[in-house]
C-alpha positions in Angstrom: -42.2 21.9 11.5 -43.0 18.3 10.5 -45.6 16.2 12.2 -45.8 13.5 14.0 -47.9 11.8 11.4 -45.3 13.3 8.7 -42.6 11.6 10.4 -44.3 8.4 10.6 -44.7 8.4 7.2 -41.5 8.8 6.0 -40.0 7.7 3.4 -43.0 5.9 2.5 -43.3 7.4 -1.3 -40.5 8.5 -3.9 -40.6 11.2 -6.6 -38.6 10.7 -9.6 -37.8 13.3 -11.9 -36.9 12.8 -16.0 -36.2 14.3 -18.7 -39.5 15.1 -21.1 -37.2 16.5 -23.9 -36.1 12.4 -24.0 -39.5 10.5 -23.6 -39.4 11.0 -20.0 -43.4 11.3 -18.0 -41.7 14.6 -16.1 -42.1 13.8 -11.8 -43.1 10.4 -11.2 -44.6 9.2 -7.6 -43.8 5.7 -6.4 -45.0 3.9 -3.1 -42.1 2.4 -1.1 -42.1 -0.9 0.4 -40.3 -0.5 3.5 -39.9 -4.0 3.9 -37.9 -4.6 0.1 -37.3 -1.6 -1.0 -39.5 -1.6 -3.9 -41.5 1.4 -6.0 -44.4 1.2 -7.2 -45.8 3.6 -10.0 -49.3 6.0 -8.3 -49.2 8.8 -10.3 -47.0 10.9 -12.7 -47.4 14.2 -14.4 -45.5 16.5 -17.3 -46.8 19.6 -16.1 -43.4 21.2 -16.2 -40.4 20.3 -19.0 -37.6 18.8 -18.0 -38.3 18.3 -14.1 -34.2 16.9 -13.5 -33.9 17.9 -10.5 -36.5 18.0 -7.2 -36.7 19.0 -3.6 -39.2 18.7 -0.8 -40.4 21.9 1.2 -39.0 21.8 4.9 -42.3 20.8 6.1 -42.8 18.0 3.0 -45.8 19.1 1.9 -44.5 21.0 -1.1 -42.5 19.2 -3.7 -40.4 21.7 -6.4 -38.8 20.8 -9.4 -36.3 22.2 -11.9 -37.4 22.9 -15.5 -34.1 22.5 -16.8 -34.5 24.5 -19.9 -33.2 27.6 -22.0 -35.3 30.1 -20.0 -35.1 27.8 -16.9 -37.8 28.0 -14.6 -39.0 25.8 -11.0 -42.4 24.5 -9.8 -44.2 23.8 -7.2 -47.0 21.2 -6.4 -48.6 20.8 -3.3 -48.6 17.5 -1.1 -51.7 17.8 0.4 -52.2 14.5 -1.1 -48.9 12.7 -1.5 -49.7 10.0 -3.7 -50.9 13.0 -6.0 -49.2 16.0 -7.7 -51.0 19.5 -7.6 -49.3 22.2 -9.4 -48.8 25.7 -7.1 -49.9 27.9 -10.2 -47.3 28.1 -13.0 -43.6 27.7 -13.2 -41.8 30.9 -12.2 -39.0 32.0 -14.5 -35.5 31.9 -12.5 -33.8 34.7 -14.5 -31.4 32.1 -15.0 -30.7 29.3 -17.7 -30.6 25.6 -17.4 -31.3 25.0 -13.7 -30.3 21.7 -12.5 -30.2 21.9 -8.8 -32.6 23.0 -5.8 -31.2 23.9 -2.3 -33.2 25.6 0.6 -32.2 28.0 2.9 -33.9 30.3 5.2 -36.9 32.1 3.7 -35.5 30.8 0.1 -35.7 28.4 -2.9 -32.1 28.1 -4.5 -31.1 27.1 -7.6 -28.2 26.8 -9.5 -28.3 27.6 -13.3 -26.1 25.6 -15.4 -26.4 27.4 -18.3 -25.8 31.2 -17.3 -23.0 30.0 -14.4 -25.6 32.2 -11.5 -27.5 31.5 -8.4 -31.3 32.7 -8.3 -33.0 33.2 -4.8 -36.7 32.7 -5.2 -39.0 33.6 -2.2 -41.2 31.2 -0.9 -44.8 32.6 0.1 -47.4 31.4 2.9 -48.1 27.8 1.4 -45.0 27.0 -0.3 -46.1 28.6 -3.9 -42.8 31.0 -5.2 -42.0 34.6 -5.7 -40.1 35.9 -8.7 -36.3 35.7 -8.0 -34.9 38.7 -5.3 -31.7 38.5 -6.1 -29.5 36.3 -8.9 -25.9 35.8 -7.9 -23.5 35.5 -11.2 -20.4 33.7 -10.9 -17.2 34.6 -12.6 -14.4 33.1 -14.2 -13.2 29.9 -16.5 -11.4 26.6 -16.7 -8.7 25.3 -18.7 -11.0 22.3 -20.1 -11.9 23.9 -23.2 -15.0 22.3 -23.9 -16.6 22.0 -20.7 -15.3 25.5 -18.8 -15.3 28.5 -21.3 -17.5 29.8 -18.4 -19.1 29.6 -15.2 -21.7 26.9 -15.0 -23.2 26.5 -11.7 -24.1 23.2 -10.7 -25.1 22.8 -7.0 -26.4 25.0 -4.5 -26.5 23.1 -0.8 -26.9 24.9 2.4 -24.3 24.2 5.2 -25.4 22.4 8.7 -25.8 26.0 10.4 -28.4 27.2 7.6 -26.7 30.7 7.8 -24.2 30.2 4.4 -25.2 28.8 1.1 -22.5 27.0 -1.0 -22.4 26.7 -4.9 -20.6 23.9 -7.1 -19.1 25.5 -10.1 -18.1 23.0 -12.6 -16.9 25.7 -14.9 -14.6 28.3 -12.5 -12.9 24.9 -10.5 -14.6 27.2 -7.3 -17.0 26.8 -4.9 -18.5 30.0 -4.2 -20.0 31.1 -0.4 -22.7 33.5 0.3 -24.0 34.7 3.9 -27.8 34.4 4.3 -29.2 37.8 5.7 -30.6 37.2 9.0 -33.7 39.2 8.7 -34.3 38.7 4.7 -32.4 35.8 3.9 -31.3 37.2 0.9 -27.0 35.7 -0.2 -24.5 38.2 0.1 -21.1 36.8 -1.7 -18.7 36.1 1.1 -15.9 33.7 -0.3 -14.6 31.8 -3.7 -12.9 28.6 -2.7 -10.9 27.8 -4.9 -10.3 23.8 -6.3 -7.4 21.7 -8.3 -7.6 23.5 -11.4 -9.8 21.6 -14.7 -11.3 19.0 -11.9 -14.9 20.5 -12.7 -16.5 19.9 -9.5 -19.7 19.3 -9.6 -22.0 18.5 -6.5 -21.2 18.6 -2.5 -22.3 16.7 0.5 -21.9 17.7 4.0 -20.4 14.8 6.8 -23.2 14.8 9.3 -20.4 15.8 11.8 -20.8 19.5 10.3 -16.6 20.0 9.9 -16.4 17.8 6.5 -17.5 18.5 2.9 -16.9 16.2 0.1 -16.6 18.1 -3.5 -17.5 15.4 -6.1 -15.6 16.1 -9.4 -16.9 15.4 -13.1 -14.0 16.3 -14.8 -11.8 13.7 -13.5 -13.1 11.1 -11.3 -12.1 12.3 -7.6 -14.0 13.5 -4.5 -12.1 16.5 -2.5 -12.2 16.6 1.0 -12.8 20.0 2.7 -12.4 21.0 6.2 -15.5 23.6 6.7 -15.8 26.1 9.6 -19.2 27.7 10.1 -18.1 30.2 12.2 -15.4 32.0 9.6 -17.7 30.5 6.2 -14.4 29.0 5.8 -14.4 25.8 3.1 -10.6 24.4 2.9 -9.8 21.9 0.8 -7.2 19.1 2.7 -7.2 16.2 0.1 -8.4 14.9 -3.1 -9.1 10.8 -3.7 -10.0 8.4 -6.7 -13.2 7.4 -6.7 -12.1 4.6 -9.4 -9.1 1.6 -8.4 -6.1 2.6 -9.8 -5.6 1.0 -13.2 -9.3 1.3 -14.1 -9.6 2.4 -18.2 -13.3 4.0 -18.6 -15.3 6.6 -19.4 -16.0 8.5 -15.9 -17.9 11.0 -15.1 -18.7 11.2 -11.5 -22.4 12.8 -10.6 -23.5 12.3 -6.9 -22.2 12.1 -3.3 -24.1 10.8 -0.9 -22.9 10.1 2.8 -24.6 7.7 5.6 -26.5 9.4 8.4 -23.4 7.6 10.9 -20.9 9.4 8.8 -19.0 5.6 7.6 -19.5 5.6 4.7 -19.1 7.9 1.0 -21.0 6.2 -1.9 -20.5 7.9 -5.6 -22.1 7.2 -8.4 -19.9 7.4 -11.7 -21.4 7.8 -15.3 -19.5 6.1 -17.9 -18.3 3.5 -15.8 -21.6 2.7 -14.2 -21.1 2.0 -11.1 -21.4 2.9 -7.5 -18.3 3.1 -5.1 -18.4 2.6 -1.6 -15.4 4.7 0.4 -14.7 4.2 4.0 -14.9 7.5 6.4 -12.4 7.5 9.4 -14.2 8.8 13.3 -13.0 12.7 11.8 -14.8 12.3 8.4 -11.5 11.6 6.6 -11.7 9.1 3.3 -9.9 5.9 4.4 -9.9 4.5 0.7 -12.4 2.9 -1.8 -14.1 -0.6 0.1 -15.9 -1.9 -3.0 -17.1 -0.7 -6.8 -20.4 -2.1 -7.5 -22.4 -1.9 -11.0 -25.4 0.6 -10.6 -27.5 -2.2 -12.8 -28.3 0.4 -15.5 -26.4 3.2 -17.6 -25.3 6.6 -17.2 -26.2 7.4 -13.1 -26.7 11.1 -13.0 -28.3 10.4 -9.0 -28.1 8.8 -6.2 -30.3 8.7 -2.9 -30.0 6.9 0.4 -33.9 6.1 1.4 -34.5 8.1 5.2 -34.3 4.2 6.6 -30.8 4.0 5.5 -31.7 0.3 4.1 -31.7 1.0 0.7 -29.4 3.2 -1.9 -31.6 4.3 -5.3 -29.5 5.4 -8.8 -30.9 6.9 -11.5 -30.0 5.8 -14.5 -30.6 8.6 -17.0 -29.9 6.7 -20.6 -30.6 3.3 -19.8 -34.0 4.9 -18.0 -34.6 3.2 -15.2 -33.8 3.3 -11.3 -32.5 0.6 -9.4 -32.0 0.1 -5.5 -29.7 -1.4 -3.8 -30.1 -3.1 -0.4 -26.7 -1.5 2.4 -24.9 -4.4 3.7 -24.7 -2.5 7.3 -21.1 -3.1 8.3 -19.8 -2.6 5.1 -21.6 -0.2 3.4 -21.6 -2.1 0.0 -24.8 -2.3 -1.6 -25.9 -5.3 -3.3 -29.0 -5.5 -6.2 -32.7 -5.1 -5.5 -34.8 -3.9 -7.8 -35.5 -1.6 -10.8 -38.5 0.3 -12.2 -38.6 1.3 -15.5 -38.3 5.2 -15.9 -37.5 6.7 -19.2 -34.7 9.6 -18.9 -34.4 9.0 -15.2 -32.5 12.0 -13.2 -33.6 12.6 -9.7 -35.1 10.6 -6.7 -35.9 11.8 -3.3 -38.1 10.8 -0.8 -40.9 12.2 1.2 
């Protein structure tokens, strides 16, 4: 349960992961001006490789990151003191390689591992420090994309509204894969492959706040696809797919995050290659209207993208260009306009305690 000092303070400092194989400092903290948006640098530490990926504890007062490496890995560091990092013992193995995304979910740390195309449940013990993995879920199957889907590689892992089914982005089966969540252990049991457009590579999901929507961000072609979801049945249907680039556009594009406004109007994507952010419009059901504006992300190659818990401010990180920059929400459009950046080398994850 969070506190009501907890939920005063929220949002009031970042953590920004980076890549330490590329002269990244591993999880940075920032303070957060509430008033402009701005982060300032408290702390930082590179006691786990490769931290590309983070998420806070239910509570927040247990950050855990990725070690997106061969033998992939995740720890945990308690926020006692939030402006201050204090490693949970060491990283525990995930049984899994290359994990690049956290998702909780009932008496479970999720990840999804890139590398060997699985899902690894880790339990979480009496003050947030992990178990070794319970149960590893391997995904099967390929894409036509020769290059990129010779195999499964698991991207996302994201817990619906109801908490009782656990969805997982496979960039390299086209698939989104549904497990039920024991009630009394938690543990996944497989329950559905949804299957998408065929060599789109999808690669993260975001839930409408509404519960009945989820938006499948592709990185193998530059479209989000809409899916109608129904808790009840663990039923994900997919009802339309949309550019996330104007028609006519020639770039690179490699889309990378999703993330929707807490009064369901708006979509905003990031899109590596092109660099930029686009703003969609969301109809009353969820539904994508159409793109409203594309705006530069003010760096290169954005492999995130947060909303702050104020909804004032959107954050990219900019992996190769190293650095993240926030944007202030223009509120009755959506479209974000510059703020700010901090200098982070390798940048590739900010959330928000």
């Amino acid at each position: 349960m969070i506190s009501s000092d907890q939920h005063s303070r929220r949002g009031r400092f970042a953590y920004i992961g980076s890549f330490t194989a590329a002269g990244g400092p591993g999880v940075t903290v920032a303070e957060v001006d509430s008033r402009t948006g701005t982060l300032t640098p408290v702390h930082a530490t590179d006691a786990v490789a490769n931290p590309s990926f983070l998420a806070l504890s239910p509570g927040a007062d247990v950050l855990y990151a990725v070690s997106e490496t061969d033998e992939g890995a995740v720890a945990a560091f308690s926020l006692a003191d939030p402006a201050r990092l204090e490693p949970l013992g060491e990283p525990v193995p995930v049984r899994g390689e290359a994990p690049t995304h956290l998702g909780f979910a009932g008496k479970h740390l999720f990840t999804a591992n890139y590398g060997s195309g699985s899902v690894s449940a880790l339990p979480v013990r009496t003050g947030g420090a992990l178990g070794a993995p319970s149960a590893v879920l391997p995904h099967r199957g390929s894409g036509p994309v020769a290059d990129r889907q010779r195999g499964p590689h698991a991207h996302a892992v994201v817990p619906d509204p109801s908490g009782r089914l656990l969805l997982a982005v496979d960039l390299g089966t086209d698939s989104v894969w549904i497990s039920a969540l024991d009630p009394v252990t938690g543990l996944p049991r497989p329950h559905h492959e949804t299957r998408l457009r065929s060599g789109t590579g999808p690669r993260h999901l975001a839930f409408h706040p509404g519960g009945d929507r989820a938006y499948v961000l592709n990185e193998l072609v530059p479209t989000v696809t809409v899916c109608r979801w129904d808790a009840a049945e663990g039923s994900l249907v997919p009802a339309g797919e949309t550019r996330v680039l104007r028609p006519g556009t020639d770039a690179v594009a490699y889309p990378s995050e999703p993330v929707v406004s807490e009064d369901g109007r708006f979509l905003w994507v990031a899109v590596r290659g092109h660099d930029s952010i686009t703003t969609l419009a969301l109809d009353a059901s969820g539904d994508i209207l159409g793109i409203r504006a594309s705006t530069p992300c003010g760096g290169h190659w954005p492999r995130d993208l947060t909303l702050h818990p104020s909804g004032r401010y959107l954050y990219a990180a900019n992996e190769r260009s190293g650095d993240v920059t926030w944007f202030a929400i223009e509120p009755d459009t959506g479209i974000p306009s510059p703020a700010g950046a901090l200098a982070v080398p390798a940048a590739s994850c900010v959330i928000f305690s």
